[in-house]
C-alpha positions as CSV (number, residue, x, y, z in Angstrom):
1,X,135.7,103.8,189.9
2,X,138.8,102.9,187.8
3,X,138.1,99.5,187.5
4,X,134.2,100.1,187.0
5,X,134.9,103.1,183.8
6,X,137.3,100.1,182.3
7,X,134.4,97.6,182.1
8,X,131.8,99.8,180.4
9,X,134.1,101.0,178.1
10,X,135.1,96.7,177.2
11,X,131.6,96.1,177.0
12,X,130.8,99.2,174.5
13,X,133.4,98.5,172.1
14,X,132.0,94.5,172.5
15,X,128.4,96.0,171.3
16,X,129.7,98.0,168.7
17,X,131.8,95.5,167.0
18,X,128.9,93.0,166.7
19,X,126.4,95.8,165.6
20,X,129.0,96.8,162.8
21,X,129.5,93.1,161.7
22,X,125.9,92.5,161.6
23,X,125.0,95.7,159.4
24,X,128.1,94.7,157.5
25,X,126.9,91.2,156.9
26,X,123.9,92.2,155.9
27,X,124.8,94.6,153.4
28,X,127.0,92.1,151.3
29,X,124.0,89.3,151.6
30,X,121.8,92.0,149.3
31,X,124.9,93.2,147.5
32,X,125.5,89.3,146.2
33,X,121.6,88.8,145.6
34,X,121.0,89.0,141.8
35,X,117.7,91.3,140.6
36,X,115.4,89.6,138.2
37,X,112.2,90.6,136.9
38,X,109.3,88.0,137.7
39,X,105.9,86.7,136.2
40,X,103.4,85.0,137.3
41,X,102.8,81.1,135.3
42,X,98.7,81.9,133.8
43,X,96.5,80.1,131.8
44,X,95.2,81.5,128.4
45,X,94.2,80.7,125.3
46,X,97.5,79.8,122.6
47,X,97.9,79.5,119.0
48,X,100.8,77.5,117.1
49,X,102.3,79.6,115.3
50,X,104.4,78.9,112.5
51,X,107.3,81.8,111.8
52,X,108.5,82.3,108.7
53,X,111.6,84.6,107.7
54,X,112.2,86.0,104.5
55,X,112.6,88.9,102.2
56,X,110.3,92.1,101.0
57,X,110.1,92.3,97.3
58,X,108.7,94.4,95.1
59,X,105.5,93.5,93.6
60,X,106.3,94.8,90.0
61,X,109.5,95.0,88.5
62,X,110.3,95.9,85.3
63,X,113.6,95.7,83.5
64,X,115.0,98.0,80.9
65,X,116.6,95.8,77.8
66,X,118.2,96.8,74.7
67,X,118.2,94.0,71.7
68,X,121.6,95.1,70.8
69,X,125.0,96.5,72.3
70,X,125.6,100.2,71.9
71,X,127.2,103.1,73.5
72,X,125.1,105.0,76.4
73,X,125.5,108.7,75.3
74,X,123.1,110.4,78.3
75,X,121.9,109.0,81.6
76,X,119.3,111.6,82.8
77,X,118.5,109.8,85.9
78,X,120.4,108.0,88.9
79,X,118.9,105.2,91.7
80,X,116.3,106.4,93.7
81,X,114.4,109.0,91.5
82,X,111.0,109.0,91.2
83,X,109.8,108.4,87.5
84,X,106.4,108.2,85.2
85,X,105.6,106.2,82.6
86,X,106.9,107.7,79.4
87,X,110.1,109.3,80.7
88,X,113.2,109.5,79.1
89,X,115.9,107.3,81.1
90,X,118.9,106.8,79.0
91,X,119.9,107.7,75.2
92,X,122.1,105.1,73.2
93,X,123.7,106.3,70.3
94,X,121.4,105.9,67.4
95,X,124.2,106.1,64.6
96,X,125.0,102.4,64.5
97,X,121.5,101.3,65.0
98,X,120.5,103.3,62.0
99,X,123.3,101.9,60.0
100,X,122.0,98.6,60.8
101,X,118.4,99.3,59.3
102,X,120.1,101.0,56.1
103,X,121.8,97.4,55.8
104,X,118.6,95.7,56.2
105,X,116.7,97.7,54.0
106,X,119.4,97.0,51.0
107,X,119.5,93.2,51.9
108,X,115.7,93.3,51.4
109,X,115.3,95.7,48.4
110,X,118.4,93.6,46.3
111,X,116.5,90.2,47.2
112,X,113.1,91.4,46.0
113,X,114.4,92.8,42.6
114,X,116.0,89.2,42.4
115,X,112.7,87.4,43.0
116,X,110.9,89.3,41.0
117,X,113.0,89.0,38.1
118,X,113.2,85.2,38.2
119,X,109.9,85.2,38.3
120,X,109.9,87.4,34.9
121,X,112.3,85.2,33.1
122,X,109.9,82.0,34.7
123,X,106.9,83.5,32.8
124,X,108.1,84.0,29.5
125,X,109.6,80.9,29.1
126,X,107.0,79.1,30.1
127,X,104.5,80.9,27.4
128,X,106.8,79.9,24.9
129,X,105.7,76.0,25.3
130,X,103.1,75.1,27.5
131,X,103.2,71.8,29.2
132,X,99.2,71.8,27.5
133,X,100.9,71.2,24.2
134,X,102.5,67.8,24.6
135,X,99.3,65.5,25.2
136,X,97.3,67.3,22.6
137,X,100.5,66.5,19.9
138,X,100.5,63.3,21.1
139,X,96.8,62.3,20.8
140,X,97.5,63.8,17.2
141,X,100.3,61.4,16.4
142,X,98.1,58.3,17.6
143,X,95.3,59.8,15.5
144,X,97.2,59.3,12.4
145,X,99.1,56.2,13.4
146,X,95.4,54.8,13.3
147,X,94.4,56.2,10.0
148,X,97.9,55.0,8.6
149,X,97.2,51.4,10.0
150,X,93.6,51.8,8.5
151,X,94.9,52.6,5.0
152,X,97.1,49.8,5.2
153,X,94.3,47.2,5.8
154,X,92.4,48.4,3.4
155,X,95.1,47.7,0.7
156,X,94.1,43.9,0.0
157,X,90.7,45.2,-1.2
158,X,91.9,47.6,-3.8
159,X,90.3,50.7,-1.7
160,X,93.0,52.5,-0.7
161,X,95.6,53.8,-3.2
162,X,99.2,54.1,-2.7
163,X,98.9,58.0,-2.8
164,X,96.8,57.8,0.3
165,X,99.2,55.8,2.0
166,X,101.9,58.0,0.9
167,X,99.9,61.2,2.5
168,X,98.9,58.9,5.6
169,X,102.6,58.2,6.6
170,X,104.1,62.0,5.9
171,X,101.3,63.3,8.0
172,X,102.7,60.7,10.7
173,X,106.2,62.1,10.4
174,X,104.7,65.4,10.5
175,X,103.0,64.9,13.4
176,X,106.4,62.9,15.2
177,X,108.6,66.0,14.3
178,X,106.3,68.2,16.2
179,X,105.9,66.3,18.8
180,X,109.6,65.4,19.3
181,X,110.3,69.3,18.8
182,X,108.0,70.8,21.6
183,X,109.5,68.1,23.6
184,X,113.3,69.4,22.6
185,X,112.0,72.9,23.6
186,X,110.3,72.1,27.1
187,X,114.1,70.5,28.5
188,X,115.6,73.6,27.1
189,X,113.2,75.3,29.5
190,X,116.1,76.8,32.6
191,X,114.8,75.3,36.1
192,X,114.2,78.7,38.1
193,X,114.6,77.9,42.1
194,X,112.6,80.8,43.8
195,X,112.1,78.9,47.2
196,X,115.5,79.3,48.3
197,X,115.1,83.4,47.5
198,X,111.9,83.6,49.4
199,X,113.7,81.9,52.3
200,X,116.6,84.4,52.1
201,X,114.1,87.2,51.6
202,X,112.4,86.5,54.9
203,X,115.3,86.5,56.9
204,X,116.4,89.7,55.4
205,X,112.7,91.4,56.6
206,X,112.8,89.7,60.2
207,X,116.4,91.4,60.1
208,X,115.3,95.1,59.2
209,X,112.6,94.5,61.4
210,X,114.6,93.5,64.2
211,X,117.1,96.8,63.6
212,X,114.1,99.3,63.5
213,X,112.9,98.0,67.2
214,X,116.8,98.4,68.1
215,X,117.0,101.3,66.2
216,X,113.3,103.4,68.3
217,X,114.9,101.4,71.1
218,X,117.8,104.3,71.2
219,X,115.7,106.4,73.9
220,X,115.2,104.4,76.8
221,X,111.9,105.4,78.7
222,X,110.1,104.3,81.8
223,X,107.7,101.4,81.2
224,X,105.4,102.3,84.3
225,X,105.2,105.2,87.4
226,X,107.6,104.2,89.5
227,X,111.0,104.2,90.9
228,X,114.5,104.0,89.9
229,X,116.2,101.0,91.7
230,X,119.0,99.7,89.9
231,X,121.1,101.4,86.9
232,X,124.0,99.1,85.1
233,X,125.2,102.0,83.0
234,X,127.7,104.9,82.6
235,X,127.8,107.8,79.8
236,X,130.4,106.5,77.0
237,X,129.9,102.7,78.3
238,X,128.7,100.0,76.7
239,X,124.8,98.7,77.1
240,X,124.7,94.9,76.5
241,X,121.8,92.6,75.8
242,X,122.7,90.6,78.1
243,X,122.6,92.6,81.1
244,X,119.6,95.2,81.9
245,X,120.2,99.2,81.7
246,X,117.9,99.4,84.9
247,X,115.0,97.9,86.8
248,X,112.1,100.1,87.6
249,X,109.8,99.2,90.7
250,X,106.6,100.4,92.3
251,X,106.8,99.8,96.1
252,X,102.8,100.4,96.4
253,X,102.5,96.7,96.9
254,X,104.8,94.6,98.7
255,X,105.2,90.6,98.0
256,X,107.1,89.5,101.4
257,X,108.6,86.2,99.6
258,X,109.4,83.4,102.0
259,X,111.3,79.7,101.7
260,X,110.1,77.2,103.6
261,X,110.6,73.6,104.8
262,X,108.8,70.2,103.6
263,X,107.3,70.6,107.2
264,X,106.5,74.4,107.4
265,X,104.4,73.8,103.7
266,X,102.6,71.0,105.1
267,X,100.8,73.4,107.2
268,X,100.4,76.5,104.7
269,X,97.7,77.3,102.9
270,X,96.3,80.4,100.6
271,X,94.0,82.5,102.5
272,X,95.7,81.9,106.2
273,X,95.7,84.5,108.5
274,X,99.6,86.0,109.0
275,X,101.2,89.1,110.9
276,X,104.1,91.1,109.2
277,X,107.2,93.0,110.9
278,X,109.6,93.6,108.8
279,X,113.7,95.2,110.3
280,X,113.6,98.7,111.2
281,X,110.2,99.4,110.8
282,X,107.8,99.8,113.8
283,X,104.8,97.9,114.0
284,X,103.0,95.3,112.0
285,X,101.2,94.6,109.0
286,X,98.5,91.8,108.6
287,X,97.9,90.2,105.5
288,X,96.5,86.6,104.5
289,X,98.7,84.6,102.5
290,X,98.2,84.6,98.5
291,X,100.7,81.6,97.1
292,X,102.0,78.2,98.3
293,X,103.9,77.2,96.0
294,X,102.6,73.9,94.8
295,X,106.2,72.5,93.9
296,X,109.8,72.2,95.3
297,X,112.8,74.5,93.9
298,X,114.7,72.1,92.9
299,X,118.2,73.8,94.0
300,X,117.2,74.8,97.4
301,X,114.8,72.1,97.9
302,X,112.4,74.6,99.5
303,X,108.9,75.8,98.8
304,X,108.0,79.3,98.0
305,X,105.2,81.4,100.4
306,X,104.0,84.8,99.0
307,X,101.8,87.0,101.3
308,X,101.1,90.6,99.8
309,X,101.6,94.0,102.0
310,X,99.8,97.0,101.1
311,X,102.7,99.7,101.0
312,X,100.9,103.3,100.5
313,X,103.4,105.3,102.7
314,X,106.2,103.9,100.8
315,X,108.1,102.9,104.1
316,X,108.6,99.2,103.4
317,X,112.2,99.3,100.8
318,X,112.8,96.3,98.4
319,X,115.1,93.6,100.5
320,X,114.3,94.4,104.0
321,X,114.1,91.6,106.1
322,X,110.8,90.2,106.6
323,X,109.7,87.7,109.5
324,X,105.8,86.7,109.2
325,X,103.8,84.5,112.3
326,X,101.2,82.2,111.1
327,X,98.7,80.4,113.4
328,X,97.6,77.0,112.1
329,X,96.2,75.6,115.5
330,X,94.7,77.0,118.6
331,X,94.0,75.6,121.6
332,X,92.3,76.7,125.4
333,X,93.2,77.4,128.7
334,X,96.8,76.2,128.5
335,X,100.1,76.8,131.2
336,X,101.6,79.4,129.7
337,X,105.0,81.7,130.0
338,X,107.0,83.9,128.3
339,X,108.6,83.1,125.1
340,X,111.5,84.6,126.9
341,X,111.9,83.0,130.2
342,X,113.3,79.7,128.4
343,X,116.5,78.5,129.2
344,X,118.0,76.2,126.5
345,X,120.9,73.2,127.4
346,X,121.4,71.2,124.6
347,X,118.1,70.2,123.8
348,X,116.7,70.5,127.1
349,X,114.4,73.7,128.0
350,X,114.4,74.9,131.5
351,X,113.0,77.7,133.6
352,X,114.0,79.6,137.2
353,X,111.2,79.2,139.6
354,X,111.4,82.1,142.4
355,X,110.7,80.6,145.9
356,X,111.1,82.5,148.8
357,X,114.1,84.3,147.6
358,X,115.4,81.8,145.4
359,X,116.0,80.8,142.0
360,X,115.4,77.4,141.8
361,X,116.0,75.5,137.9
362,X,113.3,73.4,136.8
363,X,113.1,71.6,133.6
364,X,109.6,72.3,131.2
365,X,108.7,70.7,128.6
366,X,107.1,72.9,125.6
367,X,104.2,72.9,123.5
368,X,102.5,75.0,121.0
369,X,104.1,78.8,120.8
370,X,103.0,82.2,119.4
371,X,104.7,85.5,118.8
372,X,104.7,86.2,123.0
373,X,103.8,83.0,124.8
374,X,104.7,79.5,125.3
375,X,103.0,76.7,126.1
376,X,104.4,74.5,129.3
377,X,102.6,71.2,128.6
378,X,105.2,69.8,132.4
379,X,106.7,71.4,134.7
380,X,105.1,74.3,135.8
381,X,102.1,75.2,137.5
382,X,99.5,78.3,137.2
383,X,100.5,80.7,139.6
384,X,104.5,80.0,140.3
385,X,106.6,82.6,139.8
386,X,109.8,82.4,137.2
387,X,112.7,84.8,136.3
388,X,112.2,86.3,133.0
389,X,114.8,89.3,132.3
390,X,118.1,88.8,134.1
391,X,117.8,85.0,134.2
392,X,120.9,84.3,132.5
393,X,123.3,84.9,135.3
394,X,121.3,82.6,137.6
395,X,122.2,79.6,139.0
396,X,120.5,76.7,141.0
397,X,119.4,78.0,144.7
398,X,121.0,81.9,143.9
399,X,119.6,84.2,146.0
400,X,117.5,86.9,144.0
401,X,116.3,90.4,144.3
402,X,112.6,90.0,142.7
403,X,111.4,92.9,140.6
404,X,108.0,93.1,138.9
405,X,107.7,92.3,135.0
């Protein structure tokens, strides 16, 4: 009986320790298998799609300038406030600007009394000898320079006395002395230069009218309805031509701006078809797009690509990041997979087909792509299953847990 009890109890602990090595065994093999979600390879209809990233601007901007630099005494409102068009932004102190006009306005006023009396002294000197004198005194002198050369012909025949000739030559002299005096008087005649005053007088109104614009330019107001988005000013600072006071923008309309490639342009047009999503916002916005531009930047060597976004809810900002999808081709019944199932080495593209348990690699080569799916023009056939999420901790021939996409 001994013996007997000593067996069954050998070959009990035998069964037990190979039951508890088996469950054991078993328990590590789906402990080390890796879980992956998996999709089916289909066929369906793909576009190319062309994506662009870029920037959302606003669609009108407008920036506050001052002609001239003065002090900022009042800012009345800061980035961010809502504004209509007409209201009062920032107040520069008007005391210099007005001193600038009263300087203009005694430039102006001294230079037109100056004209004006020039043109006075012009006038009278000029009625004192007319320029119509000279040729009528001088067709007078060669009147009686004929007569006297008349008289003196007639001489020989006894007709013509010596008293005539006497009279004939003292009217000649007459006539030389007046001549020879209105000339006298005409170089005495001072040469008045008005051109140069009229030039100087010009200047001086483009000047006052340059300091009244600076001068009603004093209280800065809103160009448009819109918003405040950018204020380069502080009370008791300094507002400079050079740099704005502010830009005010209307987010109604968004221009999502793009920069593209020589490539990208070559397949661009106005009036394409293009879907919107722009960071942090849900959703998507379709549009067409409105302007290729037509010529290179010259600095970035890139071309510019405008497609406009209506904005009513105000939930697109100025400078989000903008990413828009473009279809230029489209083509049927093509292998497709998930944009997101591609493995890249290098420049090699590669998926994880799921056989039997397995992830096996297998190499693809790609085709056309749009926003979700990508065309396998080799490697893959309709139907196979590959590893989508969790596919980057796979290796050739790993064991896999499969879970449904």
């Amino acid at each position: 009986m001994k013996k007997t009890w000593l067996i069954t109890a050998l070959f009990l602990l035998l069964f037990t320790t190979a039951c508890s090595e088996k469950e054991i065994t078993s328990q590590n093999t789906e402990i080390n298998k890796i879980p992956v979600s998996v999709v089916n390879v289909t066929e369906k209809n793909i576009s190319n799609t062309i994506e662009l990233i870029g920037l959302a601007v606003p669609e009108t901007q407008v920036p506050l300038l001052t002609a001239s630099p003065l002090t900022v005494t009042q800012v009345h409102v800061k980035v961010g406030d809502p504004v209509n068009k007409g209201d009062l932004l920032v107040t520069l102190d008007a005391g210099a600007a007005n001193e600038q006009v009263n300087q203009a306005q005694n430039a102006v006023s001294e230079l037109e009394n100056a004209l004006s009396k020039m043109k006075e002294m012009q006038q009278v000197t000029e009625n004192q000898t007319s320029l119509a004198d000279i040729p009528q005194l001088q067709g007078e002198l060669n009147q009686s320079l004929e007569k006297s050369q008349a008289l003196l012909e007639g001489m020989d025949s006894g007709a013509v006395t010596s008293l005539d000739l006497l009279q004939s030559t003292m009217e000649v002299m007459l006539k030389q002395a007046q001549l020879s005096s209105a000339a006298s008087q005409l170089q005495q005649i001072p040469s008045f230069n008005t051109m140069e005053i009229e030039v100087q007088l010009n200047q001086a109104r483009q000047s006052l009218k340059q300091a009244e614009q600076v001068a009603d330019a004093t209280s800065i107001t809103s160009p448009i309805d819109g918003i405040v988005s950018e204020l380069n000013v502080v009370e008791d600072g300094i507002a400079s031509p050079n740099v704005p006071i502010g830009t005010i923008i209307q987010l109604d309309n968004i221009a999502a701006t793009f920069q593209v490639n020589s490539y990208q342009v070559s397949n661009l047009k106005s009036g394409q078809a293009a879907t919107i999503s722009f960071e942090g916002i849900s959703g998507t916005f379709d549009s067409t797009i409105e302007t290729v531009s037509p010529t290179v930047n010259q600095q970035t060597n890139m071309f510019s690509v405008i497609i406009p976004v209506s904005n009513s809810e105000l939930t697109i900002k100025g400078g989000m990041r903008a990413t828009a999808y473009v279809a230029v081709d489209n083509l049927e019944a093509q292998t497709v997979i998930p944009v997101e199932a591609v493995l890249y080495e290098d420049t090699s593209a590669f998926v994880y087909v799921i056989d039997e348990g397995k992830a096996m690699r297998q190499d693809v080569t790609l085709g056309f792509r749009d926003q979700e799916m990508i065309q396998i023009v080799e490697g893959l056939s309709k139907g196979q299953k590959i590893a989508v999420s969790g596919k980057e901790r796979l290796k050739d021939g790993a064991d896999i847990s499969e879970q449904s996409e």
